[in-house]
mmCIF file of the N, C-alpha and C atoms, coordinates in Angstrom:
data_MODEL
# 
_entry.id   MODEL 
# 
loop_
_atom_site.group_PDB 
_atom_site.id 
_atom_site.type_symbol 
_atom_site.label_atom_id 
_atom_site.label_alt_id 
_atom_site.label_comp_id 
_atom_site.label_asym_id 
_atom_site.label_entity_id 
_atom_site.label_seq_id 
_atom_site.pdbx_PDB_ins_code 
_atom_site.Cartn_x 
_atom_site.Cartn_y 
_atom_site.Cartn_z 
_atom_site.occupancy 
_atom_site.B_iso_or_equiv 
_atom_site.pdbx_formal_charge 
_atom_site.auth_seq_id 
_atom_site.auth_comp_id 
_atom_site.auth_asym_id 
_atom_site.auth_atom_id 
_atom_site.pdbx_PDB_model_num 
ATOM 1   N N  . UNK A 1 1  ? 43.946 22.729 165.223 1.00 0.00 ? 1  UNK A N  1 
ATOM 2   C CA . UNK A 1 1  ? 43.780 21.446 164.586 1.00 0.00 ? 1  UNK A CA 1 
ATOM 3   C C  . UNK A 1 1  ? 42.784 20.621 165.393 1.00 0.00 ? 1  UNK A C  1 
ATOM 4   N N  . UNK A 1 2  ? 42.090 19.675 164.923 1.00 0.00 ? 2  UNK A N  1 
ATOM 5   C CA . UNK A 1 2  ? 41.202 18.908 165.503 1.00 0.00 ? 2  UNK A CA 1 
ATOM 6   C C  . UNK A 1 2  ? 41.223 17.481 164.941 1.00 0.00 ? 2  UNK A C  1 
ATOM 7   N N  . UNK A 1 3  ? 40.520 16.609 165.542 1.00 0.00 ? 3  UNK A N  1 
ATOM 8   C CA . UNK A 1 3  ? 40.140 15.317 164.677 1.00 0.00 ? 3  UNK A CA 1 
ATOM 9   C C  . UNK A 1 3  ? 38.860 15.172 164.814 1.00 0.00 ? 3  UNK A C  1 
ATOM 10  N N  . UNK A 1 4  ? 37.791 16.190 164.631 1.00 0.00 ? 4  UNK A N  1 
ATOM 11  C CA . UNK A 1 4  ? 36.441 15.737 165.006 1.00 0.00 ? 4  UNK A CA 1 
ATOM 12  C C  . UNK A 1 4  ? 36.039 16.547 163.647 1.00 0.00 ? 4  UNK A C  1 
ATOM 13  N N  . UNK A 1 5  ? 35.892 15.973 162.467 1.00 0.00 ? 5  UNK A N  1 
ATOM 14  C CA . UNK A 1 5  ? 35.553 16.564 160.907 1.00 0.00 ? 5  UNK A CA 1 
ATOM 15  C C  . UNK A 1 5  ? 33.864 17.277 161.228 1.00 0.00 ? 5  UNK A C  1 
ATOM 16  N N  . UNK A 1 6  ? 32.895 17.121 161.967 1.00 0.00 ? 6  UNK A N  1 
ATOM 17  C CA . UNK A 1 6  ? 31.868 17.587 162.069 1.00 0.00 ? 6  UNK A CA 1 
ATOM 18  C C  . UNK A 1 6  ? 32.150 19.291 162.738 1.00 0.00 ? 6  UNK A C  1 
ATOM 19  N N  . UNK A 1 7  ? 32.873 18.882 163.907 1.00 0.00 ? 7  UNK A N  1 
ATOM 20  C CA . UNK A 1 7  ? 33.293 20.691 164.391 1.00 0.00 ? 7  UNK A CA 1 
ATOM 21  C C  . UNK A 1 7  ? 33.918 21.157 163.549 1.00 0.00 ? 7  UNK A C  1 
ATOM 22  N N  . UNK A 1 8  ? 35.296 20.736 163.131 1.00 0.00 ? 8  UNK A N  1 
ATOM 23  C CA . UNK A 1 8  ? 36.103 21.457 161.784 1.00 0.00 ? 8  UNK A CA 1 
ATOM 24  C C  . UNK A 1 8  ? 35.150 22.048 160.728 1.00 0.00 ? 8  UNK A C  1 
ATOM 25  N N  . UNK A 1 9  ? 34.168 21.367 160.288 1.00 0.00 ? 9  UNK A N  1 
ATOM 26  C CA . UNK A 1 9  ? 32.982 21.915 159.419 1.00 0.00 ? 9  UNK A CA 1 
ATOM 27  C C  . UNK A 1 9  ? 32.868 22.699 159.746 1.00 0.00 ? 9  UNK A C  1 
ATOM 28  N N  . UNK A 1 10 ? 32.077 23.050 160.797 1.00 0.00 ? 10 UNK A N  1 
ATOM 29  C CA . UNK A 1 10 ? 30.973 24.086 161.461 1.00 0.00 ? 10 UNK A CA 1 
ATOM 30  C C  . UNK A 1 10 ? 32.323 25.345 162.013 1.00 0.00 ? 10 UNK A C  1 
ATOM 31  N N  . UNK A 1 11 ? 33.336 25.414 162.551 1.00 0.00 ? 11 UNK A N  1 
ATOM 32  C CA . UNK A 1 11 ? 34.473 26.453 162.690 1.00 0.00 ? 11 UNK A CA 1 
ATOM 33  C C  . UNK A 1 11 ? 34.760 26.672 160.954 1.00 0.00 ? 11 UNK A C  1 
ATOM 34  N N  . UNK A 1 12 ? 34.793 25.780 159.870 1.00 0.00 ? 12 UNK A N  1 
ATOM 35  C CA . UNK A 1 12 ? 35.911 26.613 158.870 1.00 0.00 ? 12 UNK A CA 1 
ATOM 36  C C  . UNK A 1 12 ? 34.347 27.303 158.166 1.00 0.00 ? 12 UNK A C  1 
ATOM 37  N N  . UNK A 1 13 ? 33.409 26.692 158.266 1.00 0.00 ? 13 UNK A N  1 
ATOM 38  C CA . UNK A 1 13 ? 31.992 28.001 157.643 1.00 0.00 ? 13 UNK A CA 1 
ATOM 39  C C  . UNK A 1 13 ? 31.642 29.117 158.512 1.00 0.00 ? 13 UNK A C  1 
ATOM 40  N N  . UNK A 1 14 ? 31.831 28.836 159.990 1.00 0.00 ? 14 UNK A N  1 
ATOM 41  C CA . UNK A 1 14 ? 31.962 30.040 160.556 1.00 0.00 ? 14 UNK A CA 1 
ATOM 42  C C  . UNK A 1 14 ? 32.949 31.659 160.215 1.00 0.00 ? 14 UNK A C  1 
ATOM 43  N N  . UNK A 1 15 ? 34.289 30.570 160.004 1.00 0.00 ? 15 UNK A N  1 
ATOM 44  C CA . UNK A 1 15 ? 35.099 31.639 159.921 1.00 0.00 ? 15 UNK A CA 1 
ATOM 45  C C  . UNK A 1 15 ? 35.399 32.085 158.756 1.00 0.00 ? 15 UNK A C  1 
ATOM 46  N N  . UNK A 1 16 ? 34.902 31.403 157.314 1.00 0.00 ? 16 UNK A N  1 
ATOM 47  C CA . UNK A 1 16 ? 34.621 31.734 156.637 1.00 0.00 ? 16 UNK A CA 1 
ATOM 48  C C  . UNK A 1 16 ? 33.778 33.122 156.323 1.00 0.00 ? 16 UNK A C  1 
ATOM 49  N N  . UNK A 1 17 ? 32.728 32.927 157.145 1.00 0.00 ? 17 UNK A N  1 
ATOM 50  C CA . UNK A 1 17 ? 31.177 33.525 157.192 1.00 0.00 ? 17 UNK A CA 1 
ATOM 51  C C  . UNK A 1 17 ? 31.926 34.834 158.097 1.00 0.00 ? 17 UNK A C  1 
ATOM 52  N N  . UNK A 1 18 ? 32.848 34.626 158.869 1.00 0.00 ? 18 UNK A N  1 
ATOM 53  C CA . UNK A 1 18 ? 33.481 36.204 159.603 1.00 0.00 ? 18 UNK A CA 1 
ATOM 54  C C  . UNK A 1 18 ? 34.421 36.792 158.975 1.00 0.00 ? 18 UNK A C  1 
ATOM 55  N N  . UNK A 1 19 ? 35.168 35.898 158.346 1.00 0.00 ? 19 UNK A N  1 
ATOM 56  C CA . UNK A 1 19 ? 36.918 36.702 157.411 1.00 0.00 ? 19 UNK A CA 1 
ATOM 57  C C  . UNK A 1 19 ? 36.008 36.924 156.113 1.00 0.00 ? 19 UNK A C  1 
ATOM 58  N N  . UNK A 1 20 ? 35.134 36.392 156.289 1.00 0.00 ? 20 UNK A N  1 
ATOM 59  C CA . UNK A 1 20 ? 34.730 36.855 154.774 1.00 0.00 ? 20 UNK A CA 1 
ATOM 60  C C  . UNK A 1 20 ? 35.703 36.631 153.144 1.00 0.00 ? 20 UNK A C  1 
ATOM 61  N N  . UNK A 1 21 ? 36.420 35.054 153.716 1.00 0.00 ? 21 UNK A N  1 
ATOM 62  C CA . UNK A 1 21 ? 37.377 34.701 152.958 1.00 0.00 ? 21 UNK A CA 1 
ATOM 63  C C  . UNK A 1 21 ? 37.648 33.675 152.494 1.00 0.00 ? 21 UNK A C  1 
ATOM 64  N N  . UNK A 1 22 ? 37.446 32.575 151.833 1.00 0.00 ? 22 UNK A N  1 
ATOM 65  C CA . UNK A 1 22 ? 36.961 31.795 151.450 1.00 0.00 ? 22 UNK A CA 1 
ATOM 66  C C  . UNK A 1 22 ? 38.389 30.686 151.837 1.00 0.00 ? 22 UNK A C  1 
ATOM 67  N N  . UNK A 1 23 ? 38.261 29.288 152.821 1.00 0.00 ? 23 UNK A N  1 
ATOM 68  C CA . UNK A 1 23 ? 38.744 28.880 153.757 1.00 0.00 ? 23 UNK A CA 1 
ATOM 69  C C  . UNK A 1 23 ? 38.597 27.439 153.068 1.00 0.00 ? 23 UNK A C  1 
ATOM 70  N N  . UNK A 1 24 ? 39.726 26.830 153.537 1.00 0.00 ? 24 UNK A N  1 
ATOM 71  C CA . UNK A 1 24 ? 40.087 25.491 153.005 1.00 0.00 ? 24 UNK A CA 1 
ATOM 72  C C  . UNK A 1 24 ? 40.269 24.628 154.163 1.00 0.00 ? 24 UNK A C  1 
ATOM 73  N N  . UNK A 1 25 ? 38.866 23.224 154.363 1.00 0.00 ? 25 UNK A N  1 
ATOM 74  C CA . UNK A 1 25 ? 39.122 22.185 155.407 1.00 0.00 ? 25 UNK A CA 1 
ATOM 75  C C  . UNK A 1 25 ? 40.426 21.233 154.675 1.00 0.00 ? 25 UNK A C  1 
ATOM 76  N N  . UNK A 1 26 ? 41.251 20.817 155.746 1.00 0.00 ? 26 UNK A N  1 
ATOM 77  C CA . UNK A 1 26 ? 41.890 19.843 155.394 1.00 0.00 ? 26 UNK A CA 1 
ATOM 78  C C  . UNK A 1 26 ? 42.385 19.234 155.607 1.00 0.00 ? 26 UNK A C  1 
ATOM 79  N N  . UNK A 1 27 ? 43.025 18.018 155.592 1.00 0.00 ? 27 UNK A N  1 
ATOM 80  C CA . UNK A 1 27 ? 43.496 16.695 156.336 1.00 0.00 ? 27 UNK A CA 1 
ATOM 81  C C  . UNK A 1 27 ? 45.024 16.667 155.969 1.00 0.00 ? 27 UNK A C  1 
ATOM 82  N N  . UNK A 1 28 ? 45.813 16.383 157.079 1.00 0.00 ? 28 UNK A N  1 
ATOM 83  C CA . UNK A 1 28 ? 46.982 16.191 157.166 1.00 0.00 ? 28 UNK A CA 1 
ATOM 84  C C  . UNK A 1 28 ? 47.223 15.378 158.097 1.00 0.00 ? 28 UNK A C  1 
ATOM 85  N N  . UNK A 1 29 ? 48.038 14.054 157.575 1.00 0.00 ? 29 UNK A N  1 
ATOM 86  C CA . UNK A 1 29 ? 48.189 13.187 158.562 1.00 0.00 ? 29 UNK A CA 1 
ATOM 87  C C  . UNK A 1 29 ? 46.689 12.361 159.717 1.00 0.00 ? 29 UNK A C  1 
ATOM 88  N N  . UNK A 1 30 ? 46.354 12.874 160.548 1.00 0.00 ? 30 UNK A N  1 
ATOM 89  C CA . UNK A 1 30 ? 45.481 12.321 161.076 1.00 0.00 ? 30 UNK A CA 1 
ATOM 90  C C  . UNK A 1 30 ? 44.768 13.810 161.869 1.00 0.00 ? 30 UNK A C  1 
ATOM 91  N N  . UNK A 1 31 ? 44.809 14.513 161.281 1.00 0.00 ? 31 UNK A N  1 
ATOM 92  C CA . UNK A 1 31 ? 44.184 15.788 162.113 1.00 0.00 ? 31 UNK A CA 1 
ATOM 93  C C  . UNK A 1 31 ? 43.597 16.751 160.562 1.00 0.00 ? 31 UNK A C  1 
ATOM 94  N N  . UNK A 1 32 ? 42.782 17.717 161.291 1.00 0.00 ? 32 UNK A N  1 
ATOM 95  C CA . UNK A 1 32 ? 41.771 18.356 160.279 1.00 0.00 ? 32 UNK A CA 1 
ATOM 96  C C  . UNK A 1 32 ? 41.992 19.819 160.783 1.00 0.00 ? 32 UNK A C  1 
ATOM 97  N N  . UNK A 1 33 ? 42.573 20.454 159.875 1.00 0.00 ? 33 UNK A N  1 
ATOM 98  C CA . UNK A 1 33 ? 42.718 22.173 160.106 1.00 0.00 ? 33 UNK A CA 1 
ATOM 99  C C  . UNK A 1 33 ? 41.688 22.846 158.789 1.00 0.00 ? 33 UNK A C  1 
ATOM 100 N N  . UNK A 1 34 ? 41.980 24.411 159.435 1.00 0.00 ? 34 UNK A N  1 
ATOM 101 C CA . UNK A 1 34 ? 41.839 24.930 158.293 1.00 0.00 ? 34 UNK A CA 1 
ATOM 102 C C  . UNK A 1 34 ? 42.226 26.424 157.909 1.00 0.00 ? 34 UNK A C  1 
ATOM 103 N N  . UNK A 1 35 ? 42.433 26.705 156.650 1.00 0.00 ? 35 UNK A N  1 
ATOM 104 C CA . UNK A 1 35 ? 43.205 27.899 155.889 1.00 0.00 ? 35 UNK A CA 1 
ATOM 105 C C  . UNK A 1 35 ? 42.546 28.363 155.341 1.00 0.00 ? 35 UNK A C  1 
ATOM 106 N N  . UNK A 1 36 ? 43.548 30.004 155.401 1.00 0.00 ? 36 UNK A N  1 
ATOM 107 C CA . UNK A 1 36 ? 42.840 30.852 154.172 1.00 0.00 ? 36 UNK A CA 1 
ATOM 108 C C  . UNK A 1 36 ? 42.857 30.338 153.051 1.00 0.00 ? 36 UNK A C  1 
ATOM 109 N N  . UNK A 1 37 ? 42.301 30.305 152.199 1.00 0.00 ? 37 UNK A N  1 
ATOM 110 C CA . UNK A 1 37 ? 42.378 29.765 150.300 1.00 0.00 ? 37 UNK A CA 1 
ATOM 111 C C  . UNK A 1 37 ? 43.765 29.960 150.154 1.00 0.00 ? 37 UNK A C  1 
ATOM 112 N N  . UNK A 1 38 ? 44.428 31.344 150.285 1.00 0.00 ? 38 UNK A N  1 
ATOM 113 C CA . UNK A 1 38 ? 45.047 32.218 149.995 1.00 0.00 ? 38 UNK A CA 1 
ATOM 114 C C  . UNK A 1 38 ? 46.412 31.633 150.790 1.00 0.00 ? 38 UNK A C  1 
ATOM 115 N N  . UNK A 1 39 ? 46.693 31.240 151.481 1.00 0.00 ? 39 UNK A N  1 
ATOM 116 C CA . UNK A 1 39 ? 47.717 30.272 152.170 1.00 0.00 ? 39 UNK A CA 1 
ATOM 117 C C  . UNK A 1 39 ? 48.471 28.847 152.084 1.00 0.00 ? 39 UNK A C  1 
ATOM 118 N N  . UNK A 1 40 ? 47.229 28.449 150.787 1.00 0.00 ? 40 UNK A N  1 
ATOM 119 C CA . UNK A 1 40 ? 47.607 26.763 150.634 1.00 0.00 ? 40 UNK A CA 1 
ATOM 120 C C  . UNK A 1 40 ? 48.936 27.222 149.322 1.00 0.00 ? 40 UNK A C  1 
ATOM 121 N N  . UNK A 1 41 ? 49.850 26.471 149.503 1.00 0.00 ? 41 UNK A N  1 
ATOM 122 C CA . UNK A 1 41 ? 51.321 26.294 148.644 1.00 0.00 ? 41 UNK A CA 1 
ATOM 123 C C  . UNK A 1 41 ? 50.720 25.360 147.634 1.00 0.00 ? 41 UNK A C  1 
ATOM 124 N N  . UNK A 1 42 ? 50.732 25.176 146.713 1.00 0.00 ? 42 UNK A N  1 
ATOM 125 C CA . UNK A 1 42 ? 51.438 24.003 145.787 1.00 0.00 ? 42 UNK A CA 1 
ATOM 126 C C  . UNK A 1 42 ? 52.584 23.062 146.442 1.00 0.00 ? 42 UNK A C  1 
ATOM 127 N N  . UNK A 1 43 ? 52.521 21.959 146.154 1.00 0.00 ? 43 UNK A N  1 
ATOM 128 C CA . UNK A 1 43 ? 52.803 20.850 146.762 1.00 0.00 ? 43 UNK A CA 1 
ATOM 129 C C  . UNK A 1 43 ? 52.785 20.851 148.714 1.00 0.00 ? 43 UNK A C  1 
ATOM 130 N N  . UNK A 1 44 ? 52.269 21.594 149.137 1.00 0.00 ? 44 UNK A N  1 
ATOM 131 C CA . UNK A 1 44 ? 51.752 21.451 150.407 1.00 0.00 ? 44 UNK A CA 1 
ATOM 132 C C  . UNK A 1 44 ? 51.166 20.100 150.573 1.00 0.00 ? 44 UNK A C  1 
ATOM 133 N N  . UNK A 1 45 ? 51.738 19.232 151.577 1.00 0.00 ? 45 UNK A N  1 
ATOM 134 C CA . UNK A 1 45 ? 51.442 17.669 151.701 1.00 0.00 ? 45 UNK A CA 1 
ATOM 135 C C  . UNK A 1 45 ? 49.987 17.990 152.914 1.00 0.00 ? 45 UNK A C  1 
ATOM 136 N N  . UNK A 1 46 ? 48.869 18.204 151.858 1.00 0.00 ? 46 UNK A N  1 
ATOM 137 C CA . UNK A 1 46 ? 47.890 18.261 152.620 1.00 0.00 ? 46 UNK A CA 1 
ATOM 138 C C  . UNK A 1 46 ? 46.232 17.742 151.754 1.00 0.00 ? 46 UNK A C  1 
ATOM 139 N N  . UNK A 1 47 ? 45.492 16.859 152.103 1.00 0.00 ? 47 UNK A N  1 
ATOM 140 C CA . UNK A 1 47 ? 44.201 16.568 151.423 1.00 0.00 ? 47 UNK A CA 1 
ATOM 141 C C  . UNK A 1 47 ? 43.331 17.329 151.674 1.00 0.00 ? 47 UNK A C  1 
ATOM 142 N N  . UNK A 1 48 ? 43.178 18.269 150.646 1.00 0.00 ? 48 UNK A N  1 
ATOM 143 C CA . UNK A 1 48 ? 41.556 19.013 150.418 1.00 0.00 ? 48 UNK A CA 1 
ATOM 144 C C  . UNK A 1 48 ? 40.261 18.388 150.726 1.00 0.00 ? 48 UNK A C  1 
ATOM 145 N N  . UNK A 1 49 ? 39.865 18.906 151.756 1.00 0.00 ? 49 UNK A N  1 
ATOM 146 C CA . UNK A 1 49 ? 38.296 17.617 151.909 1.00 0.00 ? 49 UNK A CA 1 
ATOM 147 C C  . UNK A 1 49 ? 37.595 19.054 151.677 1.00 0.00 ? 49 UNK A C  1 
ATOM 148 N N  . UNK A 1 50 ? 37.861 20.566 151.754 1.00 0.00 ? 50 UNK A N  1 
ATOM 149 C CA . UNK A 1 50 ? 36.215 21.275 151.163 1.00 0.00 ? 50 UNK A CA 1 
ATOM 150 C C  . UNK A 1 50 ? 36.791 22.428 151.251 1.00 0.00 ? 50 UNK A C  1 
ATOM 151 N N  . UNK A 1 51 ? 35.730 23.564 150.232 1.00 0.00 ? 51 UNK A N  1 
ATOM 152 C CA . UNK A 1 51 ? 36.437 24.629 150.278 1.00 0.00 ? 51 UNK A CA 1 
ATOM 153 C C  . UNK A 1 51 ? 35.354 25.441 151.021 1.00 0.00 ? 51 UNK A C  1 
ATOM 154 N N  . UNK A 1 52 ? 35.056 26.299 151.519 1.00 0.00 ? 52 UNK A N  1 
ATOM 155 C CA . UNK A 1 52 ? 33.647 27.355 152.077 1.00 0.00 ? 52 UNK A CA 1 
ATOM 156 C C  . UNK A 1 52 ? 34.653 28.428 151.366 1.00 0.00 ? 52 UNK A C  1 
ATOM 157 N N  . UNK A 1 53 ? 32.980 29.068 150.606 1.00 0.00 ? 53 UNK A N  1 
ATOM 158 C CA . UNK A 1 53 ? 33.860 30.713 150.208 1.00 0.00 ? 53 UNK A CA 1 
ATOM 159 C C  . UNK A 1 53 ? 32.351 31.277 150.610 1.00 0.00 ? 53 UNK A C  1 
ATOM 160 N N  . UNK A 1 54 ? 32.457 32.016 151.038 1.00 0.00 ? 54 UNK A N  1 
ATOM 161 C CA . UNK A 1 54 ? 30.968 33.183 151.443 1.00 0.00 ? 54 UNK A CA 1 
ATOM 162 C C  . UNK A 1 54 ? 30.601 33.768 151.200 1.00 0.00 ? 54 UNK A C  1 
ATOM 163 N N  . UNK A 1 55 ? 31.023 33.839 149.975 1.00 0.00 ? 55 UNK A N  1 
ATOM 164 C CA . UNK A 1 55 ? 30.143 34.424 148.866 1.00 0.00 ? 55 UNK A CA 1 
ATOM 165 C C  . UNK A 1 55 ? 29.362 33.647 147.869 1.00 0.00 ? 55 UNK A C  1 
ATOM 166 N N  . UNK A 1 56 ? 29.487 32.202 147.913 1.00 0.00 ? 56 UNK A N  1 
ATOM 167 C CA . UNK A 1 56 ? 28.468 31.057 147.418 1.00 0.00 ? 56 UNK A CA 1 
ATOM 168 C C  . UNK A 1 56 ? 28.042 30.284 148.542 1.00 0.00 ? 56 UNK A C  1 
ATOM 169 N N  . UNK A 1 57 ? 27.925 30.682 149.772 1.00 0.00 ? 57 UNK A N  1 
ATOM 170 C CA . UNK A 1 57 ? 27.476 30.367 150.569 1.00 0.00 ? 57 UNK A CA 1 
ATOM 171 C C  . UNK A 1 57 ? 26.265 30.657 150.951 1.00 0.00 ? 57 UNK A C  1 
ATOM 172 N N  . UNK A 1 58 ? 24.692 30.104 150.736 1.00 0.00 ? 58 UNK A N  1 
ATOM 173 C CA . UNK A 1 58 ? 23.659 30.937 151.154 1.00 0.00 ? 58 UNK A CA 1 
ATOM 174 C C  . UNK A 1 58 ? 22.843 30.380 152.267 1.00 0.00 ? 58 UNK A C  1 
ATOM 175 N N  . UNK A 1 59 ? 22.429 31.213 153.074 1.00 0.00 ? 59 UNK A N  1 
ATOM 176 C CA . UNK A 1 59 ? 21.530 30.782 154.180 1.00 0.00 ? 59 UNK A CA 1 
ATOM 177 C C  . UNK A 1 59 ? 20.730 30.451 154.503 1.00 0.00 ? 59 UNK A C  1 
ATOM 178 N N  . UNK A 1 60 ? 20.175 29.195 154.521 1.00 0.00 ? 60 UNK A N  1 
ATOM 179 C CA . UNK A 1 60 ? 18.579 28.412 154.706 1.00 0.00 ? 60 UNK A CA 1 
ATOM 180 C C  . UNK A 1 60 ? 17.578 29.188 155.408 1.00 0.00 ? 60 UNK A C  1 
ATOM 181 N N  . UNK A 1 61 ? 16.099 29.767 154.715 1.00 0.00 ? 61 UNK A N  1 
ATOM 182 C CA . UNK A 1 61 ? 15.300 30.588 155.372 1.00 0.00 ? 61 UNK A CA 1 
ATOM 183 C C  . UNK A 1 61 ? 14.455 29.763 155.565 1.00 0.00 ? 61 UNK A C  1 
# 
């Protein structure tokens, strides 16, 4: 968990970009994690701020 939303960015597209799994930033309470897609519950008390999937992810040349 973190509270710095600029690193949380840059770790959940990373690890996105390595699990090759498309990863959910998100806010809970006053801190910023992040999940597999595949892990978030329904009614999970948590705010979606972004999704990275890496396979619509493309790389600036």
């Amino acid at each position: 968990m973190s509270h710095d939303l600029a690193l949380a960015q840059h770790h959940a597209l990373d690890l996105a970009r390595t699990l090759m799994v498309p990863v959910i930033l998100f806010k809970s309470g006053d801190v910023i994690g992040v999940l597999r897609s595949d892990e978030i519950e329904p009614g999970d008390d948590l705010e979606i701020l972004h999704e990275y999937d890496p396979f619509q992810i493309r790389s600036a040349r």
